[in-house]
C-alpha positions in Angstrom: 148.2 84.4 62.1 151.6 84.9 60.1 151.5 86.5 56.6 154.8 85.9 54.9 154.1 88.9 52.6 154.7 92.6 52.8 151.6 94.7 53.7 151.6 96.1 50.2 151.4 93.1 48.5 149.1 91.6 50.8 146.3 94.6 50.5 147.1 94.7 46.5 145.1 91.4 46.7 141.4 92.2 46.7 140.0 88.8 47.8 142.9 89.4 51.0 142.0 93.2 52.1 137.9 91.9 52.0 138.9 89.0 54.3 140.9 91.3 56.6 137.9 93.8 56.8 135.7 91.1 57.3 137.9 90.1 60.0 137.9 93.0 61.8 134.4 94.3 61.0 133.5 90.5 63.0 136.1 91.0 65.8 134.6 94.9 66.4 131.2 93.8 66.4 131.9 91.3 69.2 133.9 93.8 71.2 130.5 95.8 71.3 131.7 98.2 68.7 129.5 100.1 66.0 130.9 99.3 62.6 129.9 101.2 58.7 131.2 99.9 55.9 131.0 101.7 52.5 130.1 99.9 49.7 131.2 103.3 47.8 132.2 106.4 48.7 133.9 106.0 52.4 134.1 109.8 52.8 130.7 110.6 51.9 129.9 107.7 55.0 132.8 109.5 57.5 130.9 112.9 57.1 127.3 111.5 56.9 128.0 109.8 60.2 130.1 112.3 61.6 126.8 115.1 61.1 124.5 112.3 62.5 126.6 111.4 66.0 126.8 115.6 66.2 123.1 115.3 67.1 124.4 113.8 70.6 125.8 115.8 73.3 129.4 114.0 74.1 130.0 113.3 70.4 134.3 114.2 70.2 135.2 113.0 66.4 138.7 111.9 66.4 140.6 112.1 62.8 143.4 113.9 60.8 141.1 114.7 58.0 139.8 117.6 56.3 136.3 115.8 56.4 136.3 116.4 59.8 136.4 120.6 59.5 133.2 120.0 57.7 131.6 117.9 60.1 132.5 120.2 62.8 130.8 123.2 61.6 127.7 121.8 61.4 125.2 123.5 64.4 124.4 121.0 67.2 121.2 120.7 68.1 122.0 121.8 71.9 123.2 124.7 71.1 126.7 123.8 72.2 129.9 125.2 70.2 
């Protein structure tokens, strides 16, 4: 699909950036990914999630954020560092 607007404009519109969440949140699914969405606060749902998938051994969060540093120094439960 072709959107004859910049990405600016496009996103400015709510009822377009729910659509294209929608969109993606749908196309993820059926790729077999797990998808969050916030209703709120989308950092407080990074870190919470980020702190739960630290219970698992093999958990790597990937990010540029400053959330992350938090989330990382957070114990495991294995012990691992």
């Amino acid at each position: 699909m072709l959107i004859p607007l910049k990405k600016n404009e496009f996103l400015s519109n709510q009822e377009n950036k729910k659509r294209l969440i929608n969109l993606l949140t749908d196309k993820l699914r059926l790729a077999g990914c797990s998808v969050l969405q916030a209703t709120d606060d989308a950092v407080l749902l990074v870190v919470q999630t980020a702190v739960q998938a630290a219970q698992f051994p093999n958990t790597v969060p990937v990010g540029n954020d400053t959330d992350l540093l938090c989330a990382d120094a957070i114990p495991r439960r294995d012990g691992l560092e």
